[in-house]
VOKERO-59624 format. One line per 5 residues: number of its first residue (from 0); their letters; for each residue x, z, y of N, C-alpha, C. Coordinates in nm, 3 decimals, m for minus. Each point is the difference from the previous one (the first is absolute). Last residue first. Example, Ala and Ser with C-alpha at 12.3 -4.5 7.8 and 13.67 -1.06 7.14 Angstrom:
! VOKERO-59624
1) SA) 1.285,0.708,m0.225,0.082,0.006,0.119,m0.077,0.073,0.109; 0.029,m0.007,m0.572,m0.089,0.000,0.119,0.090,0.000,0.120 $
END
This chain:
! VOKERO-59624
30) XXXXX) 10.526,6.946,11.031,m0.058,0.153,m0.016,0.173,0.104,m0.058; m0.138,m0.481,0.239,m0.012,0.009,m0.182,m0.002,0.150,m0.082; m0.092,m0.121,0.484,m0.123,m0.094,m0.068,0.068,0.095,m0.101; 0.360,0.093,0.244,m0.135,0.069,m0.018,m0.137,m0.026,m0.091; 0.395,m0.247,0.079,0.027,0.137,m0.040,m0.118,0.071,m0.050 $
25) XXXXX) m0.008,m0.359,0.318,0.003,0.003,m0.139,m0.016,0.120,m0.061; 0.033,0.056,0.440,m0.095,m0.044,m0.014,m0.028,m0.039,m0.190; 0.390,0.124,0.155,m0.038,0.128,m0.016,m0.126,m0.067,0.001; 0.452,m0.260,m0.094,m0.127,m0.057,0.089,m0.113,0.136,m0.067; 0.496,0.032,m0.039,m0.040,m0.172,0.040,m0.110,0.025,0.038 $
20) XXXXX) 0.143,0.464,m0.022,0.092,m0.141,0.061,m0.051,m0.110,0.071; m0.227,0.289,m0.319,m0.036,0.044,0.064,0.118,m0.091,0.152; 0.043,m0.091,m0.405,m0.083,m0.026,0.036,m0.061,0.012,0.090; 0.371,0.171,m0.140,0.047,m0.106,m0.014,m0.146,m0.085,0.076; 0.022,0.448,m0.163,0.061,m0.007,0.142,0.016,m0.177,0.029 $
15) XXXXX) m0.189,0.140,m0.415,m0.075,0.014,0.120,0.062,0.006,0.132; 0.226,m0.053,m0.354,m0.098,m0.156,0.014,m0.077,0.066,0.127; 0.337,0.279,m0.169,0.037,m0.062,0.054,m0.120,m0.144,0.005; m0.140,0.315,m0.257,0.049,0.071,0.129,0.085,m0.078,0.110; m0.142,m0.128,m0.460,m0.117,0.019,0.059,0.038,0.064,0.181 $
10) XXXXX) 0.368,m0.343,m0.246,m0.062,0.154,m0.022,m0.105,0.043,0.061; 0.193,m0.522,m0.065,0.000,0.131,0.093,m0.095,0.112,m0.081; m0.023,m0.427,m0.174,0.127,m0.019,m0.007,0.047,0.178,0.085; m0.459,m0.143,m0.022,0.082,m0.042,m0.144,0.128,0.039,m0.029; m0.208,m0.038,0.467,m0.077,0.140,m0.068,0.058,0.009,m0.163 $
5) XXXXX) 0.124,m0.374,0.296,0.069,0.141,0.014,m0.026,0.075,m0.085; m0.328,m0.373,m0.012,0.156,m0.063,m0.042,0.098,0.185,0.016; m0.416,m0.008,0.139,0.007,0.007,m0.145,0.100,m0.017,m0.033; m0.002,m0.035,0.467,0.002,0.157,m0.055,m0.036,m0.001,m0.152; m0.101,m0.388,0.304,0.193,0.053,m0.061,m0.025,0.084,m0.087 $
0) X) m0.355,m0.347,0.173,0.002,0.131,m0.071,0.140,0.029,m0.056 $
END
């Protein structure tokens, strides 16, 4: 689970690109 780690540190707008990146399956589950 990256994207908590990003999502903290990254801007709601840039996490989602970020996520949408690493792994859009994640991403997703976490809404």
């Amino acid at each position: 689970m990256r994207i908590g780690s990003a999502e903290r540190r990254t801007p709601t707008r840039c996490k989602w690109r970020a996520a949408s990146t690493e792994d859009s399956g994640e991403f997703r589950s976490n809404g």
